[in-house]
N, C-alpha and C positions, 0 to 999 in steps of 0.2 A: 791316628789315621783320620782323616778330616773326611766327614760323610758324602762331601760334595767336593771334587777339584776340578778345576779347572784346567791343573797341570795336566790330567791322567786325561783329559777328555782333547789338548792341545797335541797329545803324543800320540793318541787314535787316529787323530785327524791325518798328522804329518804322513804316520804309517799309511793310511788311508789314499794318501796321494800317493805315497811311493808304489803301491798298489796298482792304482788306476795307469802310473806311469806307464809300468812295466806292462802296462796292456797295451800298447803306441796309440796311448788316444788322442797326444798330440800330433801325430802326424794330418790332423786333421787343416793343421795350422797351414800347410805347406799347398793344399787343396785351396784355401783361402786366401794365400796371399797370390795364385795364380789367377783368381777371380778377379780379385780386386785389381791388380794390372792388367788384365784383361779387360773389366770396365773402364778403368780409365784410359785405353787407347782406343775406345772406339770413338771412331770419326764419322756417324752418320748425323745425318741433315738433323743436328740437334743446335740450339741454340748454347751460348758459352755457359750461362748460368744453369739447362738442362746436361749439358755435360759434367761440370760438378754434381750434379745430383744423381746421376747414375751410377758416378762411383759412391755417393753414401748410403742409395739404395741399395747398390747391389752387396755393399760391405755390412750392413746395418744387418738385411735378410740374410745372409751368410749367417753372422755372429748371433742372431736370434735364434735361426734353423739348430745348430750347431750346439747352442746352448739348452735347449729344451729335450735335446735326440738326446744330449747323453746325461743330463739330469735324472732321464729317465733309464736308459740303458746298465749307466752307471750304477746308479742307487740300486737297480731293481736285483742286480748279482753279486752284491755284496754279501748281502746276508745269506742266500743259498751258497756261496762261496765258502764263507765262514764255515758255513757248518759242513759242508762237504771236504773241507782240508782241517778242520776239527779246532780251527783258530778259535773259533766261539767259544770251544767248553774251555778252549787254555785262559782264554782272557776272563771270562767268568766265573772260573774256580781263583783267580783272585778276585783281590779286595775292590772291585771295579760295579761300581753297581749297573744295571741296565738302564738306566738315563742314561748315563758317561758312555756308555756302549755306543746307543743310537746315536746321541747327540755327535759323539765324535765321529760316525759314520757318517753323517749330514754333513758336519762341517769339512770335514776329507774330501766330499763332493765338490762341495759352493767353494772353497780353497783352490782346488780342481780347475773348477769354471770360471773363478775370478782369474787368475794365472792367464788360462789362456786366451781370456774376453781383453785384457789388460795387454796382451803382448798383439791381438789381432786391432786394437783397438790404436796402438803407438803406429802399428805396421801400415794402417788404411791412412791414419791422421798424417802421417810421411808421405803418402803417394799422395792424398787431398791438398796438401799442400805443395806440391812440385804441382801436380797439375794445376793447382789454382793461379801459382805464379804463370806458366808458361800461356795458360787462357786470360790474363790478364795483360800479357803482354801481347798475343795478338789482338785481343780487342781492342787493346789502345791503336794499335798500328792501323787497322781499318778504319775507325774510327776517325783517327786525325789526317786519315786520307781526301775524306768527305767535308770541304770548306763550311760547307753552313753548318757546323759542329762546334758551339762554342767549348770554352776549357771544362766551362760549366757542366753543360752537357754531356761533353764527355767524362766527367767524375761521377755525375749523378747515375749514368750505363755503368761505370764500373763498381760501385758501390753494390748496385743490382747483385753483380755477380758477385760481390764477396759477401752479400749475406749468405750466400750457399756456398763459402769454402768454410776453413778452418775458423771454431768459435767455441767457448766455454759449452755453449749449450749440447755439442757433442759426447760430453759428459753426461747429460742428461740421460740419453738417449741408451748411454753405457749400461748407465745406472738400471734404468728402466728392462734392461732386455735381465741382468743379473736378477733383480727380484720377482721377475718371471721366473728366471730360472731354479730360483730358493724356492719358491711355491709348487714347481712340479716336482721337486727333488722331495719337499716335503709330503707333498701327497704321492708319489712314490713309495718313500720310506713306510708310510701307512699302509699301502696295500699289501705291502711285501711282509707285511708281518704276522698277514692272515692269507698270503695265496699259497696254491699249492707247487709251483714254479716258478722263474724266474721270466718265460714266458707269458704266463699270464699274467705277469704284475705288470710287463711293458703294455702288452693289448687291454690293458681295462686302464691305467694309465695314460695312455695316448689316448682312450676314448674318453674318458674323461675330460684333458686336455684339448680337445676338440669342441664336444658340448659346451666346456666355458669359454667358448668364445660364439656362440649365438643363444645360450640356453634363455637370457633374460629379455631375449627379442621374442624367441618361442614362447615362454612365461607370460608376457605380453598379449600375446595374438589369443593364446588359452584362454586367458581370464578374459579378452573381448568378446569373443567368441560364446565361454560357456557361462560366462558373468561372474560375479566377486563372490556368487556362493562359499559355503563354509567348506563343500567340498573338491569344490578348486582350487583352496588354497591347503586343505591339508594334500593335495596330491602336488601344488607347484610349490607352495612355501619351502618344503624341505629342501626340495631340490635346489632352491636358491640358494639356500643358507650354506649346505655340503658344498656344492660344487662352488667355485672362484669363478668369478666374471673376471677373466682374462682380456677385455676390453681394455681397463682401469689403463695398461701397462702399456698403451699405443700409445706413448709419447715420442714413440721414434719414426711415426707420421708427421704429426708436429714440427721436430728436427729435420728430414728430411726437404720439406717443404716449407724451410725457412721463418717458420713463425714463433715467437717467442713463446717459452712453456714458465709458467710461474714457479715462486719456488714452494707457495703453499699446496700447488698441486703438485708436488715430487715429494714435501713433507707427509702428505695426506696417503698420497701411495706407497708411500716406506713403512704406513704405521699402518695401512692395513695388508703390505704384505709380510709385513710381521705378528703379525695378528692371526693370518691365517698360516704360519709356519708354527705358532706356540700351537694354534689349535689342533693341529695335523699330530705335532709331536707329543701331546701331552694323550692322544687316542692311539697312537702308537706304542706309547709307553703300556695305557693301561692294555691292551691285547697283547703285549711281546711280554709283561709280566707272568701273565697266565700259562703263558709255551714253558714245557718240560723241554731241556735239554740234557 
């Protein structure tokens, strides 16, 4: 019996989605594709290329929202679950060590989330592109209505608007909301393994998830404010190091607003939001070893 499988931690996972399934947390999807055709038919006094970008913003914000609510929702009642329908003690009196446990409860989630980011992601990138044709086709029509409008010109107008349709770098953008979504699933899975509910693992959680997204601007203003003393940084340092600067992960501003993202800066953010999933799981491990069950 091999100390570590991969297999036993892939069959957690799978179960782990059929799980989540059978909670309708995909019905979320059907909420989202009503969104995003609803972005893309609105007609106010927006320019052709602001109208592409309404529907990426409003799909992008969707699929963001969507992916962090139930990273967190998700993860946070599993494991109260487990043990309240006694799955935990069955899966743990076998040969199943607690890495394989969590780990496949993590990956059951991000499985979970990728699925449905991937099917809301095919569903926007379809509507992005029927709108994009139909707005490229009235622009050209208006366009070649107006004589002092060489061919020139007018390619150069539509080019505008297709850097804000359909492009690889939407990907990016995928990418980016997902390993958000790994890092709060992962510091979920941590709280949850010393809270006393499944409520309070979502509200300190979500607060959390909050504070990293200004704590290292606050961080900032402190150390101006009380100066680089030694006791300002044992009070800010830690706080930096624990909590994620959920900044890092706005590369779906970037896409939005049509500006090319590199690829060393999606390399750079993969390896540190893997970085802070090893870290989350590896303190989760050592506190969910400790628990009698």
């Amino acid at each position: 019996m091999p100390i570590f499988s991969p297999g036993r931690i892939w069959v957690l996972a799978t179960s782990t989605l059929t799980q989540l399934v059978r909670m309708k947390s995909f019905y979320f999807l059907i909420v989202f594709a009503l969104f995003v055709v609803a972005a893309s038919n609105l007609n106010l006094l927006y320019t052709a290329a602001q109208k592409l970008r309404v529907v990426k913003d409003t799909s992008f914000g969707a699929m963001s929202i969507f992916s962090w609510l139930f990273a967190i929702a998700a993860t946070a009642v599993l494991i109260p679950r487990d043990l309240e329908d006694r799955t935990l003690y069955t899966i743990l009196s076998k040969p199943v060590p607690r890495l394989e446990y969590l780990l496949g409860k993590l990956a059951g989630v991000l499985l979970t989330i990728g699925i449905a980011l991937v099917v809301m992601q095919i569903l926007f990138t379809g509507i992005l592109f029927l709108r994009e044709v139909t707005v490229l086709a009235e622009e050209r029509q208006i366009l070649a209505s107006h004589p002092e409008n060489t061919e020139a010109d007018i390619r150069t107008q539509l080019d505008l608007i297709r850097a804000q349709g359909v492009s690889w770098q939407l990907l990016y953008a995928l990418w980016a909301i997902f390993l958000k979504a790994a890092v709060v699933a992962a510091l979920t899975m941590l709280v949850s393994t010393f809270a006393s509910s499944s409520l309070f693992t979502m509200i300190v959680s979500t607060i959390i998830f909050l504070v990293g997204h200004f704590h290292k601007l606050a961080a900032g203003y402190w150390i101006q404010e009380m100066g680089d003393s030694l006791v300002t940084k044992l009070l800010v340092k830690p706080v930096l190091l624990i909590i994620p600067d959920f900044r890092v992960f706005n590369v779906v501003e970037a896409v939005v607003s049509g500006q090319p993202v590199a690829m060393s800066a999606m390399l750079t953010m993969t390896g540190l939001a893997a970085l802070y999933v090893a870290v989350y799981s590896a303190i989760a491990l050592y506190l969910f070893i400790d628990k009698e069950f």
